[in-house]
C-alpha positions in Angstrom: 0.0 0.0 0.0 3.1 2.5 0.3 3.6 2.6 -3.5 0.0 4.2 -3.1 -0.5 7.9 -2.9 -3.9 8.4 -4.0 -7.1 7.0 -3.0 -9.5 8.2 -5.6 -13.3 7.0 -4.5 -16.5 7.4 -6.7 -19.9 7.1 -4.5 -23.0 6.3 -6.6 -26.6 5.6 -5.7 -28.7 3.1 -4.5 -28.1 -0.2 -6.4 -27.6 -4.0 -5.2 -24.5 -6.3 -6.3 -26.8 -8.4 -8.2 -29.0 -6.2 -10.1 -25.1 -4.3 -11.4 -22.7 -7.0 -11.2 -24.7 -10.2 -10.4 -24.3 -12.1 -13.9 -20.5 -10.9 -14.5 -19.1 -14.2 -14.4 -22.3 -16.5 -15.2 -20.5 -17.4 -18.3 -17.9 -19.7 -16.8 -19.8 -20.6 -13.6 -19.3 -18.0 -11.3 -15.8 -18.0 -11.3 -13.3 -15.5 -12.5 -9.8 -16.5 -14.5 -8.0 -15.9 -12.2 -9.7 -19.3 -10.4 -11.7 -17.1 -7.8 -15.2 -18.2 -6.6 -17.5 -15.7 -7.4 -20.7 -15.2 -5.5 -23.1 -14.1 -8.5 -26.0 -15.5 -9.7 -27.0 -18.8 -10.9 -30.0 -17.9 -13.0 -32.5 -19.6 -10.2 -33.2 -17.9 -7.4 -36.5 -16.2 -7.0 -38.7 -14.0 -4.6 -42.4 -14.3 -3.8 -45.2 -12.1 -5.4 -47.9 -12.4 -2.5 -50.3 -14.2 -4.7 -48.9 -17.3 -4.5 -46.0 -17.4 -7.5 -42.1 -17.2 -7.4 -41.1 -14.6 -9.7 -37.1 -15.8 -10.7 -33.9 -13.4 -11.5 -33.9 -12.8 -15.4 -31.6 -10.6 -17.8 -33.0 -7.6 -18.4 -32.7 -7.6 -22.6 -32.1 -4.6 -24.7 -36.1 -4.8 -26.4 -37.4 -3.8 -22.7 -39.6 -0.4 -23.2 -38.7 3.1 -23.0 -35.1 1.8 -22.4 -33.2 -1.1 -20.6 -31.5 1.4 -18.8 -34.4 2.7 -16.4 -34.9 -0.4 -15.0 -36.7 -1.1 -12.7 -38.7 1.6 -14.1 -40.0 3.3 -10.7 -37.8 4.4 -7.1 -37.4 0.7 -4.6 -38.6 0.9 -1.2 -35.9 2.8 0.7 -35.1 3.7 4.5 -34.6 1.3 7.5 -38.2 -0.3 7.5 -38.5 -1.0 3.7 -35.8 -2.7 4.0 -36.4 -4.8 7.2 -39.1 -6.1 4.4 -37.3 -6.8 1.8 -34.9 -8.8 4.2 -37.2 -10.4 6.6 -41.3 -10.2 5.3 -42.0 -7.6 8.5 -40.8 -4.5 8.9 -39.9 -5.3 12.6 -37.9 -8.3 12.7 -36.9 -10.6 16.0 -33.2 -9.4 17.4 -30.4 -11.5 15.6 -33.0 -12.9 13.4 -31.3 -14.4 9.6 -32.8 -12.6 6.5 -34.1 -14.7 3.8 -34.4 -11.7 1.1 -37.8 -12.6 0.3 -39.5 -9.6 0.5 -38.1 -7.4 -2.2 -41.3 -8.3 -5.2 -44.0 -7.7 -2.3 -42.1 -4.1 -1.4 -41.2 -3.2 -4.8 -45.5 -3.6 -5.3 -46.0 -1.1 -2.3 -43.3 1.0 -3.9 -45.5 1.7 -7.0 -48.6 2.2 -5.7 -47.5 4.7 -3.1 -45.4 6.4 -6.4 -48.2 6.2 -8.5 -50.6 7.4 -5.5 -48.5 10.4 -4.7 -47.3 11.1 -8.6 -43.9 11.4 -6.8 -41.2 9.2 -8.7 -42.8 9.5 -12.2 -43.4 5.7 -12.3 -42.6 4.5 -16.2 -45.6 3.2 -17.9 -45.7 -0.5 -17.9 -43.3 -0.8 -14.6 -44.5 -4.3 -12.9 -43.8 -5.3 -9.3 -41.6 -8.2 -11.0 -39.5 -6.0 -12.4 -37.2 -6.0 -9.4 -36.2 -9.0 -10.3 -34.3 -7.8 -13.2 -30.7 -7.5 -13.7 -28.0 -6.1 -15.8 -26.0 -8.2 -18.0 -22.3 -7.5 -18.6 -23.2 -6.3 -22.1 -25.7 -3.7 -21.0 -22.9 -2.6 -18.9 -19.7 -3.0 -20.7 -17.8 -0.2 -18.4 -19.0 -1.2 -14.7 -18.1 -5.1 -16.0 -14.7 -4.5 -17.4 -13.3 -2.6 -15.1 -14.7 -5.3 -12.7 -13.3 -8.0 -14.9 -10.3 -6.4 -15.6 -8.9 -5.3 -12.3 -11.0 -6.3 -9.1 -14.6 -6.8 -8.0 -15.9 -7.1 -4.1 -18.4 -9.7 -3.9 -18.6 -9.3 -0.3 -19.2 -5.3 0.2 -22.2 -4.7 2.2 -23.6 -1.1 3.1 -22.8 0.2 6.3 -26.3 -0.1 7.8 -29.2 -1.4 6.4 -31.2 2.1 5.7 -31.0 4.4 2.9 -28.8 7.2 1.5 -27.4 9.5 3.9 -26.6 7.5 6.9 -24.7 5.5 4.6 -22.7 8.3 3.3 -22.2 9.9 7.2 -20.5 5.8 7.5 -18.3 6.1 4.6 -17.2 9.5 5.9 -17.1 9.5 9.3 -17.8 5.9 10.5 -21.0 6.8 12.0 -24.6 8.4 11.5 -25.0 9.2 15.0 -28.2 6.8 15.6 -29.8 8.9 12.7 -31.9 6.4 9.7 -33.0 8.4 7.0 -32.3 11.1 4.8 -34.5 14.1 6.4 -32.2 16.9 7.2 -29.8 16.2 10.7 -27.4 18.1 12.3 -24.2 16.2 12.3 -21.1 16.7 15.6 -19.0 14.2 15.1 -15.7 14.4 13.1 -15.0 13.1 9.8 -11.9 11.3 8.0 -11.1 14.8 6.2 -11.3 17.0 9.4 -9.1 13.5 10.6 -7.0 14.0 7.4 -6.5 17.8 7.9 -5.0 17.3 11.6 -2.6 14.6 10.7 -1.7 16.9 7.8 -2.9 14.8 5.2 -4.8 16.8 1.4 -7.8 15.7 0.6 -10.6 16.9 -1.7 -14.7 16.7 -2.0 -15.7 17.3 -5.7 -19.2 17.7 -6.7 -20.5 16.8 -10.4 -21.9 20.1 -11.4 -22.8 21.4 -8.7 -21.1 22.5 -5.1 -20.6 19.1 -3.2 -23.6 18.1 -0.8 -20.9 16.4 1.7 -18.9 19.5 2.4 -22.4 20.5 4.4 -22.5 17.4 6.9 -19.6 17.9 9.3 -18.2 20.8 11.5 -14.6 20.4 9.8 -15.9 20.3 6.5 -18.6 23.1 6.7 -15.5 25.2 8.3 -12.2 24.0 6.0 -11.0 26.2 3.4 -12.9 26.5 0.1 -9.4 25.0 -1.8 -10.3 21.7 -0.4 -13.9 21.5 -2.9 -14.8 21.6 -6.8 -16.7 20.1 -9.3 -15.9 17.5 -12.0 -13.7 19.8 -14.0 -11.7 20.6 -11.3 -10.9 17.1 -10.7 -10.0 16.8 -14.0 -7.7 19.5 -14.3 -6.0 18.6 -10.8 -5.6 14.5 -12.2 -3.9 16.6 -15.4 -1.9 18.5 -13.6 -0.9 15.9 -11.2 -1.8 17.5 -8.0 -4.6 14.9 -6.8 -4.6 15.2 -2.8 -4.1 12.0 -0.9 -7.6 11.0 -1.1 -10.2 12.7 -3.2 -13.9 11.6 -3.0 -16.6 12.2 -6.2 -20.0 12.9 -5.9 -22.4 12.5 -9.2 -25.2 14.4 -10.0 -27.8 13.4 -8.2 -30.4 14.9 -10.5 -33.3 13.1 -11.9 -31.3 13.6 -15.6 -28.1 12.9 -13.4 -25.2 10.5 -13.6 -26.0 8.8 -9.9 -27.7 5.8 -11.2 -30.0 6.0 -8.5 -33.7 4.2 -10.0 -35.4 5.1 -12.1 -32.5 7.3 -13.7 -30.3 6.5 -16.5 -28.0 3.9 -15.5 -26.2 5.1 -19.0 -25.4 8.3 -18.2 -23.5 6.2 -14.9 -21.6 4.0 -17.1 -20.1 7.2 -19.2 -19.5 8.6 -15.5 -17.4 5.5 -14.4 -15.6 5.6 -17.8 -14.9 9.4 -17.7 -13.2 8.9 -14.0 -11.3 5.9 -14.8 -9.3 7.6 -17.9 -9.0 11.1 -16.3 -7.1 8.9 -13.8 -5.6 6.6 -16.4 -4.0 9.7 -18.6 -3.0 11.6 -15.8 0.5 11.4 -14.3 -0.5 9.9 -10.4 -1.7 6.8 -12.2 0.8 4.2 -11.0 0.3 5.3 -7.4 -3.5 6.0 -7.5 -6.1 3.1 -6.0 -10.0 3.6 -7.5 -12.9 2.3 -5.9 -16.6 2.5 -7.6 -18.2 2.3 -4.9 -22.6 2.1 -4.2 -23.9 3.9 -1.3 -27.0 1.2 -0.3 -29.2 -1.1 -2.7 -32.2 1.1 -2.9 -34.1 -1.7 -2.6 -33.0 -3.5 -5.4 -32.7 -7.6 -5.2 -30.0 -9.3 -4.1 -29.5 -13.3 -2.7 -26.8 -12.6 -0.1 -28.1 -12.3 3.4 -26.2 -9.3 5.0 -24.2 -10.9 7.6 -25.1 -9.8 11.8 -21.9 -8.7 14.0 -21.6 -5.0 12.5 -19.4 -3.3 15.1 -21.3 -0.4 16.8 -19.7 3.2 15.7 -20.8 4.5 19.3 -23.1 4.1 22.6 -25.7 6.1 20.1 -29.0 3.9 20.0 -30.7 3.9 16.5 -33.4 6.4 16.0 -36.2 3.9 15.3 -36.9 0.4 17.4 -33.3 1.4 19.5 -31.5 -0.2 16.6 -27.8 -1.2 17.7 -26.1 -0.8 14.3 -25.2 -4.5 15.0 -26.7 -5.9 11.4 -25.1 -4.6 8.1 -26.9 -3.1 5.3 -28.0 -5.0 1.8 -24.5 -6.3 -0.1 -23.5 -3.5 -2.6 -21.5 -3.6 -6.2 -17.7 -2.5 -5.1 -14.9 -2.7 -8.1 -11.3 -2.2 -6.9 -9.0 -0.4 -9.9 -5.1 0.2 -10.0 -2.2 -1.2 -12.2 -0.7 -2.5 -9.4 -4.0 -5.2 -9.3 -4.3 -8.7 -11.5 -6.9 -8.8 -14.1 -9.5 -11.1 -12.7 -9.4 -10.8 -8.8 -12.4 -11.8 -6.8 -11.3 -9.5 -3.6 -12.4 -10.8 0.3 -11.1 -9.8 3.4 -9.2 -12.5 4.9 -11.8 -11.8 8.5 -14.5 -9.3 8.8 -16.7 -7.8 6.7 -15.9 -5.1 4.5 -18.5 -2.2 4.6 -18.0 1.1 3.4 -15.7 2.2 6.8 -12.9 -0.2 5.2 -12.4 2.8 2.9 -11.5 4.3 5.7 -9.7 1.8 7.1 -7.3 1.6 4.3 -6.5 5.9 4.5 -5.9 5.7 8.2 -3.7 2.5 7.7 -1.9 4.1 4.7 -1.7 7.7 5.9 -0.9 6.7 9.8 -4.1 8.5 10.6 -6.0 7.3 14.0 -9.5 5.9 13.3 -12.8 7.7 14.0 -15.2 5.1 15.4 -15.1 1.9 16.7 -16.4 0.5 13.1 -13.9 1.7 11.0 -11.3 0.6 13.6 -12.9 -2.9 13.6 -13.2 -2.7 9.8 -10.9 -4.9 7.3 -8.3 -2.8 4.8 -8.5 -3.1 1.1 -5.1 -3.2 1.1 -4.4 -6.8 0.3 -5.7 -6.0 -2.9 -2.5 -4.9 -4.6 -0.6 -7.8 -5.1 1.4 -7.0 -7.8 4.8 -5.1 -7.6 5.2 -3.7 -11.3 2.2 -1.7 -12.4 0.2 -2.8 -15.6 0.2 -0.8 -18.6 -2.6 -2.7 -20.6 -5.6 -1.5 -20.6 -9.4 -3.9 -20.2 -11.2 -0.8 -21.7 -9.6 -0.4 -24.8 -12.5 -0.8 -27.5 -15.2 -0.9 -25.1 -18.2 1.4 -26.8 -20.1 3.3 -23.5 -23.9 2.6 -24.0 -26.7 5.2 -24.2 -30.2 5.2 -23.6 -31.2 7.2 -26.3 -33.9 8.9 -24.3 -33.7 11.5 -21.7 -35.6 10.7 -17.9 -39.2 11.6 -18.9 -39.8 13.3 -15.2 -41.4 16.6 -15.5 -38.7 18.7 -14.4 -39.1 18.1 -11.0 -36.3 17.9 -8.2 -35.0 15.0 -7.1 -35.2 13.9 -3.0 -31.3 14.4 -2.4 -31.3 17.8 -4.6 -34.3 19.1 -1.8 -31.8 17.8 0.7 -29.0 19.5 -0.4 -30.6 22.9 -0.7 -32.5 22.2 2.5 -29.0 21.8 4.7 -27.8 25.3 2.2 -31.1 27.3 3.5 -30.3 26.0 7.0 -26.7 28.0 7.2 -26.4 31.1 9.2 -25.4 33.7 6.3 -26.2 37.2 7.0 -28.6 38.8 4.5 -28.9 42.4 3.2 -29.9 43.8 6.6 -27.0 41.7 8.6 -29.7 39.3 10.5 -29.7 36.0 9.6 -33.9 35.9 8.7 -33.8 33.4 4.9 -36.9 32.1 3.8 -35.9 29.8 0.5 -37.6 30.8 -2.8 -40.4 27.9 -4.6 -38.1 25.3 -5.0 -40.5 23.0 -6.8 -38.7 22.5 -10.3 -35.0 20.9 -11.3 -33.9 24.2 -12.5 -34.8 26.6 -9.4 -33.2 24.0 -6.9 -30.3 24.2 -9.1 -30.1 27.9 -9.2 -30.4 28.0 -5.6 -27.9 25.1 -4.2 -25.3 27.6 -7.1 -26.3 30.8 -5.6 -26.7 30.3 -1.2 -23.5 28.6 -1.7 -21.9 31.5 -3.1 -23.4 33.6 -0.4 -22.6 31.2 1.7 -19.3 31.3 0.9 -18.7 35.3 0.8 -20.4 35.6 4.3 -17.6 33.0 5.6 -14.8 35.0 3.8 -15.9 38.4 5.9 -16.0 36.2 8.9 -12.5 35.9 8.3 -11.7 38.9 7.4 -13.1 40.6 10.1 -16.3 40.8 12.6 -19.8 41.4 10.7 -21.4 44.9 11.7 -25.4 44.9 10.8 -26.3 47.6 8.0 -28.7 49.6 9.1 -32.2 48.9 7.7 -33.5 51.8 5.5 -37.0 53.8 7.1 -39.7 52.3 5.2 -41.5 55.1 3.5 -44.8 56.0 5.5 -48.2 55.4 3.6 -50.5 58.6 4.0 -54.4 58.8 3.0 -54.6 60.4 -0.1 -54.2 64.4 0.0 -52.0 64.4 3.8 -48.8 65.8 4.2 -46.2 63.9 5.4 -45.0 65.6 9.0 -41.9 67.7 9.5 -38.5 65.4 10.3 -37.9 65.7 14.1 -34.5 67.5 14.4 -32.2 65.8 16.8 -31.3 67.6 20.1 -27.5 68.1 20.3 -26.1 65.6 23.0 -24.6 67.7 25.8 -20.9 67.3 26.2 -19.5 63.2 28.0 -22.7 61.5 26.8 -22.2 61.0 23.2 
């Protein structure tokens, strides 16, 4: 791991290990070249429907209607309780009981009919309860499953705690969520491994897509670090050019409903030229040979997969879950992880030799590689990634050379509307103290209800935002005084003399 000096991780949305990366090596019998077992698929397994019929895993083909690429055609059950069904049938199993992962076709129904109900996730026409059962094949995917084939893939990456998207993301950067389960809007204490980074005088960077990155917003040490550690995509690109990457560097997509996050129903497409845009921006640039990329999944999103999430999660803290005093003791729903460097063989099928690895092993691996202490008592617990590099010459071949990236040929047919993470974003924005015109701190966001005014607005409070910290800095903040409103008179008064200020007698001024 010392010939490494970059850690380069990508963070996408809300898929499973099977419905991404469940048929990769199908072809010879779940096992890779290299001779490593493979956990995938077999082409059998199958989840009630609640009327009495197994629905089985099948390929989702290239004639499937608008596009393959929207499957599963409407937003999976998310959050804590959704997924108690999808792994157990109830929503409040026994403690330490062992998931079956039959519940995913009965929640995936609910799902739709809440969607359709609410007109929330713009349900495609012709979406099915079934349709969870779908997954993609290698050649729908020819940039997720190369790089997978080519350098490594985790079969045995599970999300940090079995909810949905933010508490998994507060794991991956700061070991914990702080008993918090779901994405509304928290208030976070507790450091985070780029604060951690900062103090052991380690670089890092947070780059958003294209827009200001939602994770610089979650932590004290981020919220207060200097505005050279954040960007967007370009800026990434330019730094990996220039050969100036930090020591680790994490990526956020857009999370827009015409984004590149891959979260259902969006365009897993527009993902796959995402993946293949970060991987050569790393390949061409100059930190190649010492850089280490992960493609990494925040939770499944309720999409299907077989493998029961193992029980014996390390607790972060003594914080007790905020629904039914959950002890973060049961890992979340397994999640597609692929491993890329020159310094891995083509064909590894990467485990840790004891533990599980969850999204703190990222973490794991920086503190191990950058001497940094660890955060929690999960990522200290965790396994490292670093036994992934086994080779002491880097490669110089290439497994995407010739590989076409897909499109959909469509664009998301959603109305325009912004997506439940862009609300969350510019919720945590409208939520910072940033002096207005007047020097108070009174903000009352404008209507937010379209993709393009949430945009505006996540671009222009953090630029406010920003300018309100850079006076901090330069000095304290002295309220403007608010202009006299004019006085309204009934038609044909005159408006009375200004009172003239007695002179202040001589000491009292």
């Amino acid at each position: 791991m010392s010939s490494i000096k970059h850690v380069v991780q990508l963070m996408l949305e809300n898929r499973s290990f099977d419905q991404m990366l469940g048929f990769l090596y199908e072809d010879s019998g779940n096992r890779s070249p290299a001779g490593h077992p493979f956990e995938g698929l077999t082409g059998r397994e199958t989840n009630p429907d609640g009327a009495g019929h197994e629905v089985r895993v099948f390929k989702i083909g290239r004639e499937v209607q608008p596009s393959p690429y929207f499957m599963p055609g409407g937003d999976p059950g998310e959050g804590f309780f959704n997924t108690n069904v999808q792994l157990f049938s109830t929503e409040n199993p026994p403690d330490r009981a062992r998931p079956d992962n039959r519940g995913f076709v009965v929640n995936f129904r609910s799902a739709i009919n809440y969607d359709n109900g609410q007109q929330y996730m713009h349900v495609l026409p012709g979406t099915a309860p079934n349709d969870i059962m779908g997954m993609f094949t290698p050649d729908l995917l020819p940039v997720l499953s190369g790089l997978a084939r080519g350098y490594a893939v985790c079969d045995r990456w599970f999300a940090s705690v079995p909810t949905q998207t933010i508490p998994n993301r507060c794991f991956a950067a700061a070991a914990t969520s702080q008993g918090h389960l779901d994405n509304k809007v928290k208030t976070f204490t507790c450091p985070s491994i780029f604060g951690q980074l900062s103090r052991f005088g380690v670089d890092w960077a947070i780059f958003g897509y294209n827009q200001p990155p939602m994770t610089r917003l979650d932590y004290p040490d981020t919220r207060n670090a200097p505005d050279s550690h954040f960007g967007l995509f370009s800026d990434f690109q330019a730094r990996a050019r220039a050969g100036t990457l930090p020591a680790y560097t994490f990526l956020e997509p857009d999370f827009s409903y015409t984004g590149n996050s891959q979260h259902p129903n969006y365009d897993v497409a527009l993902g796959e030229q995402l993946i293949h845009d970060v991987y050569y921006t790393l390949r061409d640039s100059p930190c190649w040979n010492e850089t280490l990329l992960l493609i990494t999944y925040d939770e499944h999103g309720g999409c299907y997969d077989h493998v029961p999430p193992p029980y014996g999660a390390t607790p972060p803290d003594d914080t007790v879950g905020e629904f039914d005093d959950f002890d973060f003791r049961r890992f979340g729903v397994r999640v597609p992880a692929v491993l890329i460097s020159p310094l891995i063989e083509p064909g590894t099928v990467f485990r840790a030799d004891h533990g599980t690895i969850d999204h703190t092993s990222v973490l794991k691996t920086i503190e191990e590689r950058w001497n940094v202490p660890p955060l929690t008592r999960r990522d200290a617990a965790a396994p490292s990634l670093a036994d992934v590099l086994t080779r002491d010459e880097p490669r110089t071949d290439d497994p995407l050379a010739g590989v076409v990236v897909p499109t959909s040929g469509m664009v998301h047919p959603g109305p325009g509307k912004p997506s439940a993470l862009e609300l969350v974003h510019a919720q945590r924005l409208a939520d910072l103290p940033v002096a207005n015109a007047y020097g108070t701190f009174d903000h009352q966001p404008p209507d937010l209800s379209t993709a393009a005014a949430v945009a505006d607005y996540i671009r222009a409070r953090t630029a406010a935002w920003k300018q309100h910290k850079a006076r901090r800095q330069a000095g304290p903040i002295m309220a403007t005084p608010r202009a006299p409103l004019p006085t309204v008179l009934p038609e044909g008064e005159d408006a009375p003399a200004p009172e003239t200020a007695a002179p202040v007698p001589a000491g009292q001024g």
